[in-house]
Legacy VTK file of the C-alpha trace (Angstrom):
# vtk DataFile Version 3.0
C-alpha trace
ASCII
DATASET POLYDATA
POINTS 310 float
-10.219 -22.668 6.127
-7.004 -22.533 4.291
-8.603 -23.742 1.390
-11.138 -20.460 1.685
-8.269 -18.353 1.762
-6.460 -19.872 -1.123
-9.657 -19.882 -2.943
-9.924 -16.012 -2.531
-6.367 -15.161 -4.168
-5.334 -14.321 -0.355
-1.894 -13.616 0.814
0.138 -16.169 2.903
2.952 -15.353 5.375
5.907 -14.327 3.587
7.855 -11.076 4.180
7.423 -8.419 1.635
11.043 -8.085 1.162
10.790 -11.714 -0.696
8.680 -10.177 -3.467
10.769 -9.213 -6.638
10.531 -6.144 -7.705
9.372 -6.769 -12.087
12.183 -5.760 -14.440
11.664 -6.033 -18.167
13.356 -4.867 -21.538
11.177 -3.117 -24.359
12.042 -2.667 -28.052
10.453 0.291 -28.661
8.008 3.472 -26.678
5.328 2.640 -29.140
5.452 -1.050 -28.877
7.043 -2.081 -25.721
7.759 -5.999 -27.295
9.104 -7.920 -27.195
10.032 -7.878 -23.473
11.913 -9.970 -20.953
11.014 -9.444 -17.374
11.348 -11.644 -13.835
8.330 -13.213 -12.470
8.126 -14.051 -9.163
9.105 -17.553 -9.574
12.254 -15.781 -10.163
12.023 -17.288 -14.000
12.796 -14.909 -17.048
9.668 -14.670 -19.356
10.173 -12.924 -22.877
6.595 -11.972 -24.711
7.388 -12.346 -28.405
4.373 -9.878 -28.857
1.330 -8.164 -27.665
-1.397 -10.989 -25.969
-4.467 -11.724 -27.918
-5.799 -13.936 -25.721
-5.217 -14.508 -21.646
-5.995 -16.963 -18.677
-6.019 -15.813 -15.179
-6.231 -18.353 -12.774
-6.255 -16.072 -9.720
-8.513 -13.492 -8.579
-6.247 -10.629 -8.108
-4.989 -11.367 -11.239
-8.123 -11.264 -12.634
-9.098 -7.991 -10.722
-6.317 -6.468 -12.272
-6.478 -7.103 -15.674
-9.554 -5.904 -15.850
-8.694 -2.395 -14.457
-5.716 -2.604 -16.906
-8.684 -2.671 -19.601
-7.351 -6.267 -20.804
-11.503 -7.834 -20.154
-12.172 -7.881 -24.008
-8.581 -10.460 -23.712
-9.790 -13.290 -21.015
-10.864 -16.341 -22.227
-10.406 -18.259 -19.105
-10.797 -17.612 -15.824
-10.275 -19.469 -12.076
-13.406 -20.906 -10.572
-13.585 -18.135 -7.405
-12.997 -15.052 -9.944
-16.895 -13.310 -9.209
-15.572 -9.484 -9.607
-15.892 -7.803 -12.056
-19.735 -9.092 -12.943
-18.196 -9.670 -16.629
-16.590 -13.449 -15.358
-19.784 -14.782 -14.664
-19.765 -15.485 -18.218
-16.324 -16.572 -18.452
-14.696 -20.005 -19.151
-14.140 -21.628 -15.874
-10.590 -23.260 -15.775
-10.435 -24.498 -12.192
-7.949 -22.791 -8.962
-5.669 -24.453 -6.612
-6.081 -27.964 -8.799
-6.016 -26.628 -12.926
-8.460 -28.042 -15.307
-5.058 -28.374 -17.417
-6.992 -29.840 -20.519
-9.410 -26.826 -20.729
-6.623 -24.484 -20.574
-4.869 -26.703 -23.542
-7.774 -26.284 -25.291
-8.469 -22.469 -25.057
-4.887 -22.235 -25.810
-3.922 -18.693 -24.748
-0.832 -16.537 -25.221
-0.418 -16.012 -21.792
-1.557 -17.984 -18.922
-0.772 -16.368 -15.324
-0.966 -18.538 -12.515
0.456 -18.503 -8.718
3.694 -19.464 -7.076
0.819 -21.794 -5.701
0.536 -23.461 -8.793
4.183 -23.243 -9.366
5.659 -25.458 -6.563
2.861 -28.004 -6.475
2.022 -28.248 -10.293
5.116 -27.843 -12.392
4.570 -30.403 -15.008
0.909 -28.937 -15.894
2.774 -25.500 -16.143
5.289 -27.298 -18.408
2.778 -28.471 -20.364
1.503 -25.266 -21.079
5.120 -23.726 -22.109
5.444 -26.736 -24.766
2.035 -25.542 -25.911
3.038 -22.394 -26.687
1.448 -20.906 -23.534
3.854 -18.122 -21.869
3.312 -18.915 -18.087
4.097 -15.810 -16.002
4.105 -16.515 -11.665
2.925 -14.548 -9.341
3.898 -14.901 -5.659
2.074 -13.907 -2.911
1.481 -10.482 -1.668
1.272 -8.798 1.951
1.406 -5.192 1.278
0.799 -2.368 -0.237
4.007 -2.095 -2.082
3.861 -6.027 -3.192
0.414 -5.340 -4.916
1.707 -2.328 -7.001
4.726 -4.526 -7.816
1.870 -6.995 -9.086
-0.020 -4.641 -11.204
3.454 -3.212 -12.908
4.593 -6.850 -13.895
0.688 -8.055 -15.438
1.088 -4.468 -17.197
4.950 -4.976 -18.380
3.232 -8.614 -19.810
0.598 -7.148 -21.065
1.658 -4.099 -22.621
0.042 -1.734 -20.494
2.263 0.827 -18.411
0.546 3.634 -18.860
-2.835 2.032 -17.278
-1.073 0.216 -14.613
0.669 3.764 -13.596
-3.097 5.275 -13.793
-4.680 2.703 -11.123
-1.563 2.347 -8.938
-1.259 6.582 -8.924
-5.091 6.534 -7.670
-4.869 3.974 -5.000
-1.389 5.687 -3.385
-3.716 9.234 -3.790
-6.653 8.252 -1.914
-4.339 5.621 0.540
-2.387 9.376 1.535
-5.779 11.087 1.916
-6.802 8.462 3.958
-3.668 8.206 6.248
-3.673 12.373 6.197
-7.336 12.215 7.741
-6.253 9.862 10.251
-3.626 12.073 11.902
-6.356 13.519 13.746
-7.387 10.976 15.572
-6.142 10.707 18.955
-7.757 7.965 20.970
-6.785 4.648 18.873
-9.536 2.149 19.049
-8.110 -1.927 19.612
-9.297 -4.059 16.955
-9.929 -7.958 16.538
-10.238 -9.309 13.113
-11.810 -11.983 12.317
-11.196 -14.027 9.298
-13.680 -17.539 10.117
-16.009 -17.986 12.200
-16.027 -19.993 15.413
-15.116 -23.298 16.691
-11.921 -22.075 14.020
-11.399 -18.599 14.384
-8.553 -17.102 12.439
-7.346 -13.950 12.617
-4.526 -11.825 10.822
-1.474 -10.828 12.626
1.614 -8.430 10.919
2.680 -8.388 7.359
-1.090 -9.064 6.246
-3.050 -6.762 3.882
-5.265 -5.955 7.168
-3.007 -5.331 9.686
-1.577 -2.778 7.075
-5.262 -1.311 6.618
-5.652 -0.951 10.320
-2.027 0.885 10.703
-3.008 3.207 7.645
-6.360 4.776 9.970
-4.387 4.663 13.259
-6.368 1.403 14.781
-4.359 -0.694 16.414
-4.503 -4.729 15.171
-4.803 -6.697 18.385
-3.012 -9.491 17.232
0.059 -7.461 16.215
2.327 -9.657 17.243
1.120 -12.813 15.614
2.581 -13.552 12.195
0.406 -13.532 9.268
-2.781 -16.026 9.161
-3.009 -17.538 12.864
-5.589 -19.525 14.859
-6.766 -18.243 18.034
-9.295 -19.708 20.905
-12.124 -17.674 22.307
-10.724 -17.372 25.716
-7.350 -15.187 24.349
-9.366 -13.502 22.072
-11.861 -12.364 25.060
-8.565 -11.337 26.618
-7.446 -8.901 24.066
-10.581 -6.843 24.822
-11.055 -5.420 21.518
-12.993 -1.750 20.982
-14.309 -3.254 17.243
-14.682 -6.782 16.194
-14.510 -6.991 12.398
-15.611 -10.002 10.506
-14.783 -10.993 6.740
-16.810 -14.150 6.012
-20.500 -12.404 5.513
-20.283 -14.487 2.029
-20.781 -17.757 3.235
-21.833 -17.175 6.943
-25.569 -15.525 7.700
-25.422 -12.412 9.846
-22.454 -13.261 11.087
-21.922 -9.694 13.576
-24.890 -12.043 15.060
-22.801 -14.961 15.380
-20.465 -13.103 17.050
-23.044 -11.378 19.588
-23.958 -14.399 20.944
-21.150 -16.417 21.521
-20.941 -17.333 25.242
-18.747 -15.202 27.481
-18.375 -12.451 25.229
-21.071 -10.086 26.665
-18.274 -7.876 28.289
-15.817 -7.253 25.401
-16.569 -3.817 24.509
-17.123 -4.692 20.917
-20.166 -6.708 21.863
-21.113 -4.269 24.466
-21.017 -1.312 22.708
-22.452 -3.116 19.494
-19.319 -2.391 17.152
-19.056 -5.649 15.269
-19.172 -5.124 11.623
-18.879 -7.629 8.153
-16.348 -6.101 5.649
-16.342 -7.815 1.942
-13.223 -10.356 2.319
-12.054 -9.744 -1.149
-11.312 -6.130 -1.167
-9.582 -6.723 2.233
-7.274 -9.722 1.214
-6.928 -9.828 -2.709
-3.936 -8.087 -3.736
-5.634 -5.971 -6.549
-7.275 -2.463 -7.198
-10.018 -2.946 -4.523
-7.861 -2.840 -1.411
-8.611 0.804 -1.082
-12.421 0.211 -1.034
-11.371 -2.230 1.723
-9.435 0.450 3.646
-11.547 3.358 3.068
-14.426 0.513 4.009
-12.914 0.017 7.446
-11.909 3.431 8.221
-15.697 4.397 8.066
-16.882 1.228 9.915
-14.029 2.128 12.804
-13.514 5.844 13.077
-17.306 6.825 11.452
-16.926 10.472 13.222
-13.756 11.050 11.070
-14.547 9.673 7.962
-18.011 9.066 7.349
-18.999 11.077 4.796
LINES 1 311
310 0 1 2 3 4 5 6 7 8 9 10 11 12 13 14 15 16 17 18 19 20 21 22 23 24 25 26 27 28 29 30 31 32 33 34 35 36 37 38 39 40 41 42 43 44 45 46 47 48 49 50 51 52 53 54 55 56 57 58 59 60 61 62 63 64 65 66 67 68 69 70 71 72 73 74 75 76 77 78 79 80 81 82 83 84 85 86 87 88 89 90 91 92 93 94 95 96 97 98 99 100 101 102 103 104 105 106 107 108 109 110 111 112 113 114 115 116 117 118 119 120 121 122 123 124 125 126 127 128 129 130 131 132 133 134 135 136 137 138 139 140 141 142 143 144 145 146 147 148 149 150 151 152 153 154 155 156 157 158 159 160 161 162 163 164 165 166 167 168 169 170 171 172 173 174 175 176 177 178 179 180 181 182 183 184 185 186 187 188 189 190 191 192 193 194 195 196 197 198 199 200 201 202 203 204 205 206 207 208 209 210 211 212 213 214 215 216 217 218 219 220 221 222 223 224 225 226 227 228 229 230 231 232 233 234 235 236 237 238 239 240 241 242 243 244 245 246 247 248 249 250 251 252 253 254 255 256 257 258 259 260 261 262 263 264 265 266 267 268 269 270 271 272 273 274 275 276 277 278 279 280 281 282 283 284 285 286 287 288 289 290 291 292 293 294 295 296 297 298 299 300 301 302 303 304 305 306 307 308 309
């Protein structure tokens, strides 16, 4: 399971506050290099010049380098980037475990990997640097706030401010027409996530990408007061007597609102009895990139459809 959510460039437990905001130098307005910024390793990274040529092993990463209009740059890619359609036909270079030789081979001018990556493979990440490969870290994210952070450093890297401010303006817009919409609503409905499927079920507690998402449309996130990524057993779920069940692993489990339907002894959680289980696309809920405000608006029409249904 943990392996799933590693896989999908997921968020782990750590508090927001832990998240560096990026801080880099520029030579000039009209060509910001070279420039010295933090990365979230905490390391100081100076770009000699503008990147030709880029590996992302990380699906956020990815995400947002394309929306920084960097695609025409990536010549490597991890093996669970799938969005945009483009990295189909992108160089595969591995995830958790690097294919360290392929990347040596591509030779990029910038390789960005994951804290991940950082603490458990430092001497593939050192080969790289003797390479000539600029390694830049990124930790992990649980918020809003940590995502934008995300997309400013990949732009101060990459030499793109201006389109990082464009995409991080439009998700804050439509997150505050979102959250304006949802001052209407009066009767909060109690909601159970669920992030795998049963005998494991996991669910996400505070300071998770989610439990922000369910905040933001005033739904209240049943397991509140768990702490990030958390197994639960069916019995305290049952307990928790959620309004909505919502499920995130349609991609590898068939009909899974199904799975859900019939489990034993669930007949009388209103979710099931009211038929308000619903499969949301686990990347635009969990990867810290553009697409978490498809996830929210996603949710906020699946939850409240008499407020924002359009």
């Amino acid at each position: 399971m943990m392996a799933l959510i590693a896989g999908c460039g997921t968020q782990s437990d750590k508090e927001s506050s832990q998240k560096e905001e990026p801080k880099e130098t520029t030579a000039t307005n009209e060509n910001p290099f070279p420039v010295t910024f933090k990365d979230d390793a905490g390391r100081e990274v100076t770009i000699e010049s503008e990147p030709e040529s880029i590996v992302s092993i990380q699906p956020s990463n990815t995400e947002i380098l394309f929306a920084l209009g960097l695609g025409d740059k990536i010549i490597g890619v991890s093996d669970f980037c799938n969005y945009p359609a483009e990295t189909k036909d992108i160089e595969k270079v591995g995830g958790q475990d690097i294919d360290a030789e392929k990347v040596l081979t591509l030779l990029p001018d910038v390789a960005f990997v994951t804290d991940y990556h950082y603490n458990n493979h430092p001497d593939i990440l050192e080969q790289f640097e003797e390479a000539g490969i600029k390694v830049v870290v990124t930790g992990s994210a649980s918020s809003f706030d940590d995502a934008y952070s995300t997309i400013e450093m990949l732009a101060n890297a990459t030499g793109t401010p201006d389109e990082a401010e464009k995409v991080i303006t439009g998700m804050k817009e439509r997150l505050e027409a979102i959250k304006e919409k949802a001052k209407s609503i009066k009767d909060k409905k109690r909601v159970w996530v669920e992030v795998s499927p049963a005998p494991d079920i996991f669910t996400t507690g505070k300071n998770t990408f989610l439990n922000e998402m369910l905040e933001s449309i005033q739904a209240i996130n049943v397991a509140a007061d768990q702490e990030g990524w958390v197994k639960m057993n069916e019995e305290e779920i049952v307990k928790l007597n959620p309004d909505v069940i919502i499920t995130t692993y349609g991609y590898y489990v068939d009909e899974p609102e199904q799975e859900v339907y019939k489990r034993e002894g669930w007949a009388e959680v209103p979710a099931v009895k009211n038929k308000q289980v619903f499969d949301v696309d686990n990347d635009t809920v969990t990867r810290p990139g553009p697409r978490l405000i498809e996830g929210v608006e996603r949710l906020a029409e699946l939850i409240y459809p008499e407020t924002f249904k359009k």
